[in-house]
C-alpha positions in Angstrom: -15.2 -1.8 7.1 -11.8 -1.2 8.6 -11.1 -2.7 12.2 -10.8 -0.2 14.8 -7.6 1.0 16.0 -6.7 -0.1 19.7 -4.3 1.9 21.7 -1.6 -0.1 23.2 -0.8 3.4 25.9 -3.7 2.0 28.2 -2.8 -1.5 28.9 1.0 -1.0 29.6 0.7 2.4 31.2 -2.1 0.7 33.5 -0.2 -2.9 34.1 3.0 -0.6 35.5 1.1 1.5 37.6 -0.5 -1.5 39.1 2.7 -2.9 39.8 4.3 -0.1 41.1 1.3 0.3 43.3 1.5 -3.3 44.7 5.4 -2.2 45.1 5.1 0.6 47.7 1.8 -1.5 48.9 4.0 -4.2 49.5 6.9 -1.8 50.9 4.9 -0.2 53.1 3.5 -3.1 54.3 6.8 -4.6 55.4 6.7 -7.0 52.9 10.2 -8.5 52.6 11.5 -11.3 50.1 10.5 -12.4 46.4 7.5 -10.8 45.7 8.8 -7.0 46.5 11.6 -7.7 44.3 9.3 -8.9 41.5 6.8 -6.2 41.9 9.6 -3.7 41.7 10.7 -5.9 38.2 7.2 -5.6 37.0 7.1 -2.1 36.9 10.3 -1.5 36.0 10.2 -3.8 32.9 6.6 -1.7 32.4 8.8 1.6 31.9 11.6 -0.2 30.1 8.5 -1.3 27.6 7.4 1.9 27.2 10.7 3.6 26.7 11.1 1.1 23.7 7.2 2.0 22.5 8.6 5.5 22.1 11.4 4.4 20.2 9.5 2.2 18.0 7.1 5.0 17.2 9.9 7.8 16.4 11.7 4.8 13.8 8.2 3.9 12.4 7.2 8.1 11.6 11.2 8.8 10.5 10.9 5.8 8.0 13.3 3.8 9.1 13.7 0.4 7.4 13.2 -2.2 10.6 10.5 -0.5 12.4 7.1 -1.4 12.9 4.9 0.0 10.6 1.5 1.9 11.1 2.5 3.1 14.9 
């Protein structure tokens, strides 16, 4: 019996939205000082993450030689 395939979309799309949520909580707040900064890191390093999911995915269908396989 294979093993079931797990989508890796709903963890990363939901850890950045959480911390871009705790960003503009934190911003609206009036929340100044290291943890805005790392909130807004957090989600930024979510969509930088991403971005590199989609390029993963595109080498992986083209072919390409270093790419993860089975994307």
């Amino acid at each position: 019996m294979p093993a079931p395939v797990v989508s890796l979309w709903i963890p990363v799309i939901g850890g950045t939205a959480l911390w871009l949520i705790a960003f503009v909580v934190l911003l609206l707040t009036g929340v100044h000082g290291v943890w805005l900064w790392t909130t807004l890191a957090g989600g930024g390093l979510g969509l930088v993450g991403m971005a590199i999911m989609v390029w993963q995915r595109a080498a992986s269908r083209r072919g390409s030689r270093f790419a993860q396989r089975n994307l």
